[in-house]
C-alpha positions as CSV (number, residue, x, y, z in Angstrom):
1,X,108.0,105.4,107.1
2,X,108.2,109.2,107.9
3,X,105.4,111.3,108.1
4,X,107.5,113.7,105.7
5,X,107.0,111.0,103.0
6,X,103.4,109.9,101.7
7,X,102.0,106.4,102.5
8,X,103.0,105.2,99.1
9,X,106.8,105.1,100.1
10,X,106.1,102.4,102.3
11,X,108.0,99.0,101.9
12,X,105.4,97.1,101.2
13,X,103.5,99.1,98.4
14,X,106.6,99.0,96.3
15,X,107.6,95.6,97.1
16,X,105.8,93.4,94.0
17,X,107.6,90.0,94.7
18,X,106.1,90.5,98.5
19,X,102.9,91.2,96.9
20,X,102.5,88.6,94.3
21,X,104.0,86.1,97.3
22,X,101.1,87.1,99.8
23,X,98.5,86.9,97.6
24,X,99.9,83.4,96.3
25,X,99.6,81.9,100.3
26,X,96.7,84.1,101.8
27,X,94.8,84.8,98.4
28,X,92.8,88.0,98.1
29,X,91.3,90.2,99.6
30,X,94.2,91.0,102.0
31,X,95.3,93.6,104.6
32,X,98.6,93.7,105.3
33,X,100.8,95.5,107.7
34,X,104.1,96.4,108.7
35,X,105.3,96.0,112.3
36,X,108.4,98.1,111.9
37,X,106.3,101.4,110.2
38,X,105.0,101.6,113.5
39,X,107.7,100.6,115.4
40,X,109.2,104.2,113.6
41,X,106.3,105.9,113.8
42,X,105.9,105.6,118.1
43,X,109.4,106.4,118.2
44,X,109.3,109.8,115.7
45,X,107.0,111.1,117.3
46,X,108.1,110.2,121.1
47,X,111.1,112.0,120.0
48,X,109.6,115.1,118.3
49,X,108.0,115.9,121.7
50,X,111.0,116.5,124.6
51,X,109.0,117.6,127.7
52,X,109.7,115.5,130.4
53,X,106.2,114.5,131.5
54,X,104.9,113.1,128.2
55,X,102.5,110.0,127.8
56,X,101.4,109.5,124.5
57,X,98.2,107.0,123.8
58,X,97.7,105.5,121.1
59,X,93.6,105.7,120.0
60,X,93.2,102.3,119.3
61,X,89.8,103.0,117.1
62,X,92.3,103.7,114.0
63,X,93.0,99.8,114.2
64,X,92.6,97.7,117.4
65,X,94.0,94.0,116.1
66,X,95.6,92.5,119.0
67,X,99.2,92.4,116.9
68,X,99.3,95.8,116.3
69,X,98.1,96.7,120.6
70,X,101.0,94.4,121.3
71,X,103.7,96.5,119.5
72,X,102.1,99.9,120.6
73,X,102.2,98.3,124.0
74,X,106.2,97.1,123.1
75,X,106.6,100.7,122.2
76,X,105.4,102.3,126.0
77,X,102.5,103.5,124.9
78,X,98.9,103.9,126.5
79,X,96.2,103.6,125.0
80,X,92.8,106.3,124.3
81,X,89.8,103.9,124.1
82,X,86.4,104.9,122.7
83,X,84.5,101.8,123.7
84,X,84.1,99.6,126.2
85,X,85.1,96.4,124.2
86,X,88.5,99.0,123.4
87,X,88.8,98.7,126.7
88,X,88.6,95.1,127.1
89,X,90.7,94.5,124.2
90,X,94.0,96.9,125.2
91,X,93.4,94.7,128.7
92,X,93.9,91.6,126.8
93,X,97.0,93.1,124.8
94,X,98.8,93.6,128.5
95,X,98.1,97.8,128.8
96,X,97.1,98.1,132.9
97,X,94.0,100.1,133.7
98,X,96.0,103.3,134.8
99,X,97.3,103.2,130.6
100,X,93.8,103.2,129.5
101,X,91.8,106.8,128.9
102,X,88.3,105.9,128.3
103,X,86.4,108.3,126.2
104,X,82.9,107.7,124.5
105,X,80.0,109.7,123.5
106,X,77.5,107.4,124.7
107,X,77.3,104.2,127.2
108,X,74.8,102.4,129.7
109,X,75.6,103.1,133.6
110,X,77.0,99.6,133.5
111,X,80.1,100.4,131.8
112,X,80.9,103.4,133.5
113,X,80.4,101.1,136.8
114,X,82.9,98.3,135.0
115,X,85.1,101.1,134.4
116,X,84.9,102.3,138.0
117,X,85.7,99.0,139.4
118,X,88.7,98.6,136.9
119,X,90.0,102.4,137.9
120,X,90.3,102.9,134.1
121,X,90.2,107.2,133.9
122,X,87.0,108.3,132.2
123,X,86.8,111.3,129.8
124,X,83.6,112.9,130.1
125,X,82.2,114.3,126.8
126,X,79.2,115.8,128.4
127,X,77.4,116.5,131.7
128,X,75.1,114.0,131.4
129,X,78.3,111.7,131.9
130,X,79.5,113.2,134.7
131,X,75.9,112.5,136.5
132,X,76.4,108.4,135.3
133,X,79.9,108.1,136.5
134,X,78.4,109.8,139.7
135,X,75.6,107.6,140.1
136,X,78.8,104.5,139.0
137,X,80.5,106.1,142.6
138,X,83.7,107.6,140.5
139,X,85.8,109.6,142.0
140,X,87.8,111.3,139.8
141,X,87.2,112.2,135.9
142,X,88.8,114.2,132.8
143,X,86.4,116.1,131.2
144,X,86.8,116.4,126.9
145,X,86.1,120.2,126.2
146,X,84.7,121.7,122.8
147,X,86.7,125.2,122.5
148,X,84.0,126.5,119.9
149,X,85.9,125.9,116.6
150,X,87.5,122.8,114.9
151,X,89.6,121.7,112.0
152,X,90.5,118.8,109.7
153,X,90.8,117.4,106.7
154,X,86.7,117.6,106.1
155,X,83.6,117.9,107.9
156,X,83.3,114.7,108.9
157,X,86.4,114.5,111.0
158,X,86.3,117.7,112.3
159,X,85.3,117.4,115.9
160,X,85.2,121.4,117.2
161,X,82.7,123.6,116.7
162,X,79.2,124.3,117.3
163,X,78.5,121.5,114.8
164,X,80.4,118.8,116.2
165,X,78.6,116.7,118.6
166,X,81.9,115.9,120.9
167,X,82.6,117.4,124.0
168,X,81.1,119.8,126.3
169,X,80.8,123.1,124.8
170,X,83.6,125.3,126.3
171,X,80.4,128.1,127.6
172,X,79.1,125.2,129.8
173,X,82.1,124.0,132.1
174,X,80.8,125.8,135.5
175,X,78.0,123.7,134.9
176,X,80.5,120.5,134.4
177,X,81.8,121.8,137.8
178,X,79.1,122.5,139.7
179,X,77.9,118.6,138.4
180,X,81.4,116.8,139.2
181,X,80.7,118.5,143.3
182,X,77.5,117.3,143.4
183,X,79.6,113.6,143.6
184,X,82.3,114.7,144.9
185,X,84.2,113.8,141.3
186,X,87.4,115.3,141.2
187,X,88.6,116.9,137.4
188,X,92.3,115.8,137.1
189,X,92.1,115.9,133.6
190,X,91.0,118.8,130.9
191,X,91.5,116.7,127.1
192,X,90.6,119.1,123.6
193,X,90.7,117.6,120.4
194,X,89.6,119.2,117.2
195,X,89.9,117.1,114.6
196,X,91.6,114.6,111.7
197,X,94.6,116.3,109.6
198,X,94.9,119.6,111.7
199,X,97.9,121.7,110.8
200,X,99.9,123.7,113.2
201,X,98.6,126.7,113.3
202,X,95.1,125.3,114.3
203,X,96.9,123.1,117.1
204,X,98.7,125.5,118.3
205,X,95.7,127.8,118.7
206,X,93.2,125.0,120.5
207,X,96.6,124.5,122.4
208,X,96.8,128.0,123.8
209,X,92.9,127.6,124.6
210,X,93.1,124.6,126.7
211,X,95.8,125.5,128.7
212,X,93.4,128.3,129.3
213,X,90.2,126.3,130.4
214,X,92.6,124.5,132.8
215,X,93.6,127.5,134.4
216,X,90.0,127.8,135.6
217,X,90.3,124.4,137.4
218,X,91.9,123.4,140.7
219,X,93.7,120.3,141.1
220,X,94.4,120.0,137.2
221,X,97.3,117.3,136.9
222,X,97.0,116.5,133.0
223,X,96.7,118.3,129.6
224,X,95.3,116.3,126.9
225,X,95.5,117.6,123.6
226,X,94.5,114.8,121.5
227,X,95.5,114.0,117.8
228,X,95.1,114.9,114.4
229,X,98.2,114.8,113.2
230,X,98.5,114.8,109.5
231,X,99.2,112.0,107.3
232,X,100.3,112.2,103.6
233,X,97.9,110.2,101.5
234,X,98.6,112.6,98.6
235,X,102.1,113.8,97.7
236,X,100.3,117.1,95.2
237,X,97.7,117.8,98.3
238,X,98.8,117.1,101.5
239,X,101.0,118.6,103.9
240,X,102.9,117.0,106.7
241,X,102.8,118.3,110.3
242,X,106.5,120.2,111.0
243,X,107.1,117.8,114.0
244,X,110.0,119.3,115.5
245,X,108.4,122.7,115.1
246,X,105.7,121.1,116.7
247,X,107.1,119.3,119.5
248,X,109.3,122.0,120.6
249,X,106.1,124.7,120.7
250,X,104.0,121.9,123.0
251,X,107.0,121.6,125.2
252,X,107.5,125.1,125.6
253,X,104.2,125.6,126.5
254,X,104.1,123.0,129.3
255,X,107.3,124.0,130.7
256,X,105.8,127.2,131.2
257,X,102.4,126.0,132.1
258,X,103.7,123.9,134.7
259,X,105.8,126.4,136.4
260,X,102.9,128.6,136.4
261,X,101.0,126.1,138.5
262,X,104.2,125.3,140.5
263,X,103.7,121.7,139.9
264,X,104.7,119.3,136.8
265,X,101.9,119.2,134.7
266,X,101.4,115.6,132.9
267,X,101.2,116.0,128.8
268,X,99.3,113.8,127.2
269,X,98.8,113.0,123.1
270,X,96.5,110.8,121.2
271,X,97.4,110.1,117.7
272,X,96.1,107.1,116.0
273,X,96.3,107.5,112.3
274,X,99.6,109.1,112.3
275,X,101.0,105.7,114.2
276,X,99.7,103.1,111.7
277,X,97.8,104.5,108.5
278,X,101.1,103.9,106.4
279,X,101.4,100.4,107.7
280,X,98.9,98.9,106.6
281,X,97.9,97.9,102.4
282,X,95.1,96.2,101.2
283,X,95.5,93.5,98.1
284,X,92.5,92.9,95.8
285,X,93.0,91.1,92.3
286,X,91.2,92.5,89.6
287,X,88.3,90.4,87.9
288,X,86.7,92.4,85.3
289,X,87.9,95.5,83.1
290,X,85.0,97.1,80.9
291,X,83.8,100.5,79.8
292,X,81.3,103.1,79.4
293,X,80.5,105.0,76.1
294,X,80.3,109.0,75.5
295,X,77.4,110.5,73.2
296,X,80.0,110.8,70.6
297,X,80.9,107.0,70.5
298,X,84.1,107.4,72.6
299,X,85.0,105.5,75.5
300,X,83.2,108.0,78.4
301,X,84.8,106.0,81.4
302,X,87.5,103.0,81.7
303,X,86.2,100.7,84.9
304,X,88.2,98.3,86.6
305,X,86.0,96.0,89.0
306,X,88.3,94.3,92.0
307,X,87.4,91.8,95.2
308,X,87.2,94.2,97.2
309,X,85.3,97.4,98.0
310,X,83.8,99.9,100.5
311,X,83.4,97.1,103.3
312,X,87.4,96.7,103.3
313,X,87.9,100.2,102.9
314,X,85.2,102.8,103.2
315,X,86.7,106.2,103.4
316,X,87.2,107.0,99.5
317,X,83.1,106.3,99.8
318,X,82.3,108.4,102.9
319,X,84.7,110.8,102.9
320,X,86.3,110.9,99.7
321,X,89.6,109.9,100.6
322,X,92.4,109.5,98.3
323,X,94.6,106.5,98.6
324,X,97.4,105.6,96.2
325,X,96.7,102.5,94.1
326,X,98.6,100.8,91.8
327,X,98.5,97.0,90.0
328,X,101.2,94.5,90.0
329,X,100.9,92.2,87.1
330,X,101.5,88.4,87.2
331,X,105.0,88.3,85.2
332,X,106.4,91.9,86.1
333,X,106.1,94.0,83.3
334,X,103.7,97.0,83.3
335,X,102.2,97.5,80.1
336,X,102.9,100.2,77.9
337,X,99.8,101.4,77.1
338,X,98.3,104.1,79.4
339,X,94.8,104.4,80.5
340,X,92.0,106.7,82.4
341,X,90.9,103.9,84.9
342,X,87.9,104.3,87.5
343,X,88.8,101.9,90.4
344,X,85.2,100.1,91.7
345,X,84.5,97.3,94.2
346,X,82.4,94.8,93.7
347,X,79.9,95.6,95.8
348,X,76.2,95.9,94.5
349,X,76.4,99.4,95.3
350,X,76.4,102.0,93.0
351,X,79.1,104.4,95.7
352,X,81.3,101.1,96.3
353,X,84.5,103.3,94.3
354,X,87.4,104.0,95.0
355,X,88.8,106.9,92.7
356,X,86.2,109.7,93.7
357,X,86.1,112.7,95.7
358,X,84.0,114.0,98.3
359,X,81.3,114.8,96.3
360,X,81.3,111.5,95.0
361,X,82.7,112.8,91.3
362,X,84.4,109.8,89.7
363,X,88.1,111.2,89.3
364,X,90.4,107.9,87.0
365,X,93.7,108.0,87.0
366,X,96.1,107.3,84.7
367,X,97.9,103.7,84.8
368,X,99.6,101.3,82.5
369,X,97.0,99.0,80.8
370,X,95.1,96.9,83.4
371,X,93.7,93.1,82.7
372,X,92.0,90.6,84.9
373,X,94.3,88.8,87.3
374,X,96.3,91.8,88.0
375,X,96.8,92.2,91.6
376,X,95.2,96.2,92.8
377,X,97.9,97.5,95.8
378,X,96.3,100.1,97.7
379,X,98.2,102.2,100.1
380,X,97.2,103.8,103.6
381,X,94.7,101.7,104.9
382,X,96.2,101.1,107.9
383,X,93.8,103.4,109.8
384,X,90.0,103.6,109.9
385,X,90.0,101.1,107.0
386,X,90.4,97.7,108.5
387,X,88.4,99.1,111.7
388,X,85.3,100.1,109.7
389,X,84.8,97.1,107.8
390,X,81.7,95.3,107.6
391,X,79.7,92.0,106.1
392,X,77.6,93.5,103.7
393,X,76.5,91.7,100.8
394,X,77.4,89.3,103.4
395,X,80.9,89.4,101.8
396,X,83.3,87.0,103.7
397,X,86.3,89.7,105.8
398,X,89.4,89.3,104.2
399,X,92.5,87.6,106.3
400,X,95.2,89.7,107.8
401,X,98.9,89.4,107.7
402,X,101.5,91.2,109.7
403,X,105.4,91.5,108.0
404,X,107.2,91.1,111.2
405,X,109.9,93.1,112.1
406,X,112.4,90.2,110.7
407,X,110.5,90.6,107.3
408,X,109.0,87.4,107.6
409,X,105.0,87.6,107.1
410,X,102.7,86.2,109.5
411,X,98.9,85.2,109.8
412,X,96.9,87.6,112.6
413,X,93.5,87.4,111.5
414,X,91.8,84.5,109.5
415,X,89.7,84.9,106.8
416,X,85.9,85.0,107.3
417,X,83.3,82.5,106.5
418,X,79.7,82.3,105.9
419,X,78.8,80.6,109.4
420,X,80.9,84.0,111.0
421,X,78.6,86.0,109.0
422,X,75.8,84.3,110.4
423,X,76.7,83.2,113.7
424,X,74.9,85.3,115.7
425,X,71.8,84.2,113.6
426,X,72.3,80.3,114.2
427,X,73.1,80.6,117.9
428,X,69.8,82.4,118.6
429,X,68.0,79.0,116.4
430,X,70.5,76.4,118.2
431,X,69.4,77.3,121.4
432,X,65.7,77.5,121.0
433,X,64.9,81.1,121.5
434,X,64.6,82.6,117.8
435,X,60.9,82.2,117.9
């Protein structure tokens, strides 16, 4: 999949036999992804970007199965990791410690010590870090810069700005200096990033402003302008990011940037979502259809309840997100009768829905008549979906399934159980010390 098309073109929302097959084997709940939509989408945008010194990481936080680091590692990319288990985990998927950029808002002088010892770079998101990694004897750091503004597709993936926790605000970097002296910590790395769904004109800007900053650092080796990029979830609403446009601005810039500084000057990128949002679907069968009635006796809302809900997918809840769904019925045929339908989990949760907006406004959509057993495709979950799951209503995780490059499906994740849910709880009895 192209980033020019929406995440509803992929091969696997519009394949129904696939789908009815996969829920026949695995059963539902199901994610499933595609290895080859990300195969195509580390090599687009490798190739949108010609400057010579390039290394693009992949920020593993959009979805961090082992199957999918394995193909980013395939692909030659490193990795941006935002925890310490992150880190662990792109070390177990084969990525050396010099491929692994470590940034995190918060952690215990032990990790940055583990880090140390590792040599994995750390990107310092304040000066409060600085001092730990001091105190964990590094000796060299990137330092994560908030320029003052930020951008994205809402507030809460905008990460710029006086309002955004992330970074050290761009007014305070003599004092991430003077800090990184006091250990002898040498800056090799200045990283920006504002924000989920930026469009050019807002990366360009930040662009522009970090190559500033570095300017005001000696021994500056590597520009790190993050992610962002956007991704199509809605054909009416959103808009693509212009790659070639894109790439050739970035490339210009450190072409000229670099020969300012008389040295090559390493680019680095961090896009997560962009690599495997459009790989990935989740399958949910429908299980009840029922409705609500207006003042005047009409039907006031259509509601279709699936297995499935905001602990599989949380962003139409939290942020309002819009992901294309449609239903495959058992024999084929769609229905001829159309219908407003509200899309719900089944979740005893009043927000567990998935056709609202930010505000949390139901907003149904029009589909051919829906009936239990009806199998609910929803597209672009491949980031942020899968990795913000959770237990609750101590709902069992749905299995995961990868279509290989050959088109053949197979089984990465296993479906949960009640003893995972509680494991944690019956190791603390089985060993004596839940008392």
């Amino acid at each position: 999949m192209s980033n020019v098309n929406s995440v509803e073109d992929s091969a696997i929302y519009q394949n129904e036999d696939l789908i009815r097959g996969l829920v026949a084997k695995y059963h539902s709940p199901l994610y499933v992804f595609d290895e080859n939509t990300i195969r195509e989408n580390c090599r687009e945008i490798k190739a949108a970007v010609p400057y010579a010194h390039l290394h693009i990481r992949y920020a593993c936080k959009a979805l961090s199965l082992q199957a999918v680091l394995k193909i980013i590692h395939d692909e030659g990319m490193w990795i941006d990791a935002s925890s310490i288990n992150e880190v662990h985990r792109a070390l177990l998927a084969g990525f050396q410690p010099h491929e692994i950029y470590y940034t995190g808002e918060g952690a215990a002088l032990s990790v940055y010590q583990d880090l140390v010892v590792r040599d994995v770079l750390v990107n310092c998101t304040s000066i409060d870090q600085i001092h730990l990694l001091g105190q964990a004897k590094g000796t060299r750091c990137s330092i994560r810069i908030n320029p003052g503004e930020g951008h994205g597709a809402n507030t809460q993936t905008n990460t710029g700005g006086p309002s955004s926790k992330h970074g050290i605000y761009f007014d305070q970097l003599d004092a991430a200096k003077a800090a990184a002296a006091q250990y002898g910590i040498k800056i090799t790395a200045i990283h920006s990033h504002i924000g989920s769904g930026t469009d050019l004109g807002h990366w360009l800007r930040i662009k522009d402003k970090t190559l500033d900053f570095a300017r005001g650092f000696d021994g500056i080796d590597t520009i790190n302008l993050g992610g962002g990029l956007p991704v199509v979830y809605n054909k009416t609403n959103d808009m693509p990011m212009p790659l070639r446009e894109w790439g050739a601005a970035l490339t210009q810039s450190m072409e000229e940037f670099s020969a300012e500084m008389g040295r090559d000057i390493e680019l680095q990128l961090e896009p997560g979502r962009f690599l495997v949002a459009g790989a990935g679907v989740l399958l949910a069968e429908a299980q009840a259809v029922k409705t609500t009635t207006a003042a005047d006796g009409s039907v006031q809302y259509n509601f279709v309840i699936v297995n499935t809900g905001l602990n599989h997918n949380i962003r139409p809840a939290l942020y309002g997100s819009y992901h294309p769904i449609r239903f495959v019925t058992p024999d084929g045929k769609d229905r001829d009768t159309m219908r407003d339908y509200v899309i719900a989990g089944y979740l005893c949760e009043s927000g567990d829905l998935f056709t609202v907006d930010a505000n949390g406004t139901l907003c149904p959509r029009v589909m051919h008549e829906i009936k239990v057993g009806d199998i609910m495709v929803m597209a672009g979950v491949g980031a942020y979906s899968h990795s913000l799951k959770s237990e609750y209503n101590s709902m069992n995780l749905p299995a995961s399934v990868l279509i290989q490059a050959d088109g053949t499906p197979r089984l990465i994740e296993r479906r949960g159980t009640l003893d995972d849910v509680m494991r944690r709880e019956l190791e603390v009895y089985e060993d004596g010390s839940g008392s």
